[in-house]
C-alpha positions in Angstrom: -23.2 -37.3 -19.2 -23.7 -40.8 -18.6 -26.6 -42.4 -20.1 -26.2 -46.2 -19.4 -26.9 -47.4 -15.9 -24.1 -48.4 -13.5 -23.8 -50.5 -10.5 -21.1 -48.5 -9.1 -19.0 -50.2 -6.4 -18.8 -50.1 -2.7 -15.3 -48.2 -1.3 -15.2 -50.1 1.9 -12.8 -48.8 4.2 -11.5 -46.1 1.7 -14.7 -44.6 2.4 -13.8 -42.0 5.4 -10.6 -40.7 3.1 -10.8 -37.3 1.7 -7.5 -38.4 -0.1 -5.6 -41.6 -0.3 -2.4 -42.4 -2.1 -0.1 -45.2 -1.9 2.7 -42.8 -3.5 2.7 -39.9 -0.8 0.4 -36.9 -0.4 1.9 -33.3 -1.1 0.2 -30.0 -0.6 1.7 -26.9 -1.7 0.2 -23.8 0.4 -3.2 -23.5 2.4 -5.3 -27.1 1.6 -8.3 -28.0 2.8 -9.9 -31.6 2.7 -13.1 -32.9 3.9 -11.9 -36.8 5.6 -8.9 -38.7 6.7 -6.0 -38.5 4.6 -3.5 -42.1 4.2 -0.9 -43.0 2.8 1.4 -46.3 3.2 4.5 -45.4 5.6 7.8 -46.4 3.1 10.7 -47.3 6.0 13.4 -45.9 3.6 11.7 -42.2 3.3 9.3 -41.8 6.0 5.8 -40.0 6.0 4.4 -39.2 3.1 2.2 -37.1 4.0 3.8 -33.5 3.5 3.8 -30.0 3.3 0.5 -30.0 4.8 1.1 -27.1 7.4 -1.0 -24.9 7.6 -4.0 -27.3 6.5 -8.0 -27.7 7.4 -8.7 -31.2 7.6 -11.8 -32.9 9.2 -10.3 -35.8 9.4 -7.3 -37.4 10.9 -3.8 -38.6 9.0 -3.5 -42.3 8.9 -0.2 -43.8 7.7 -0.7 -47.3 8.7 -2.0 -50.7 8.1 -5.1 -49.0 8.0 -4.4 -47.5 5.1 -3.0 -50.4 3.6 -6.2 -52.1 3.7 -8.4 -49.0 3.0 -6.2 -48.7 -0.2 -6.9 -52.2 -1.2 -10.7 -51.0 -1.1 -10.0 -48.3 -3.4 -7.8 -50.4 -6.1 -11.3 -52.9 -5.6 -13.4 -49.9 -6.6 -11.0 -48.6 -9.3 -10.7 -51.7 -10.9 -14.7 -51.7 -11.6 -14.8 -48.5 -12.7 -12.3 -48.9 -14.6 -13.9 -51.5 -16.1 -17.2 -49.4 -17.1 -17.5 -48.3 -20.8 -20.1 -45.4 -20.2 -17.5 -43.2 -18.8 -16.8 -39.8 -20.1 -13.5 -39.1 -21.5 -11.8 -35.9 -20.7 -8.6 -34.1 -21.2 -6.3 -31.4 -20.1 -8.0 -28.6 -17.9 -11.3 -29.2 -15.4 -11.6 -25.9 -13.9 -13.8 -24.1 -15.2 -16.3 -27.1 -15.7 -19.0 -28.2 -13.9 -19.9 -31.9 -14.0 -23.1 -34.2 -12.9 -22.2 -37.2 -11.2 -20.4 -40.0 -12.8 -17.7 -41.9 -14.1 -14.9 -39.6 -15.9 -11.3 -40.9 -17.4 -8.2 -39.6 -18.6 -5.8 -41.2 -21.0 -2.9 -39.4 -19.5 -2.9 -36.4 -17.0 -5.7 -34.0 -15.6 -4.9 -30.2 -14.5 -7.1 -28.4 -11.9 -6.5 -24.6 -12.6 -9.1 -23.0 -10.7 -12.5 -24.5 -9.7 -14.4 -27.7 -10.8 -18.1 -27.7 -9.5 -20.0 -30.6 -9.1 -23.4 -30.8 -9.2 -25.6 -33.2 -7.9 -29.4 -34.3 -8.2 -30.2 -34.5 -4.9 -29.6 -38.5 -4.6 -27.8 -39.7 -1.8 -26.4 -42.0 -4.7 -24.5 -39.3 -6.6 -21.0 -39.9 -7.2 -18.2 -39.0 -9.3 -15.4 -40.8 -10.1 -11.9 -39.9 -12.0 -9.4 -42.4 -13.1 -6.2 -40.6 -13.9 -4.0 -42.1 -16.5 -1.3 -40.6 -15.0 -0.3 -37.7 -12.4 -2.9 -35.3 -11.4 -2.2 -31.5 -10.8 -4.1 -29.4 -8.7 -2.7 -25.6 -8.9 -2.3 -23.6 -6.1 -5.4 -21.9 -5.3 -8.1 -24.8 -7.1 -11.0 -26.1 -5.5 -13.4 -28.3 -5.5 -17.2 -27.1 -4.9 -19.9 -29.2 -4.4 -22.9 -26.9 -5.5 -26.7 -27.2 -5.1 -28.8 -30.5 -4.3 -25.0 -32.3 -3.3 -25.8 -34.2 -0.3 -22.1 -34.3 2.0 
């Protein structure tokens, strides 16, 4: 848990994304996400958005300059948290956990087996952040639950 206090940044235009990649987006099976989903269009390969059928998405897919700049947003935001020294550092496996908002890292890669619940306090400031050291990997069948006093 975090005990300092953090001025957490602003994600600008990154905001609306559920997920956001400027490496491609792949789902495996049935994926739901809450938001848009972008990714920048590479003219040698294409879309990079894949696998995504069938899907739930409330969002649209954007794979444009509109994701170009929202992803500048996010490398704006990640570069401040990354900066913060009262994060939590974690390792291997989240499912299973359930965390209170905040700023969470990983020296190299983070697994999502099963489920990973966050709960808030009821503050429309809640957030959690994860900076990945390297590839996350969510396993067929994980989720992500928001439980009680989590305001969407």
């Amino acid at each position: 848990m975090i005990t300092a206090q953090i001025n957490l940044p602003i994600l600008g235009s990154a905001s609306p994304f559920g997920c956001l990649s400027l490496s491609g987006i792949t789902s495996t099976g049935l994926t739901s996400i809450t938001g848009d989903i972008g990714a920048v269009i590479n003219p040698l390969i294409g879309s990079l958005i894949k696998g995504f059928s069938p899907r739930l998405c409330s969002g649209t897919d954007v794979i444009s300059a509109v994701a170009a700049v929202a992803l500048t947003d996010a490398t704006a935001a990640f570069t401040a948290i990354s900066s913060i020294t009262a994060a939590t550092i974690l390792s291997g496996d989240l499912g299973g956990m359930t965390l209170p908002p905040g700023v969470y890292k990983f020296a190299s890669s983070a697994t999502l087996s099963t489920t990973l619940t966050l709960l808030g306090t009821g503050s429309s400031s809640d957030a959690w952040y994860f900076l990945i050291g390297s590839t996350p990997v969510l396993a067929p069948g994980s989720k992500v639950f928001f439980g009680r006093r989590c305001l969407l």
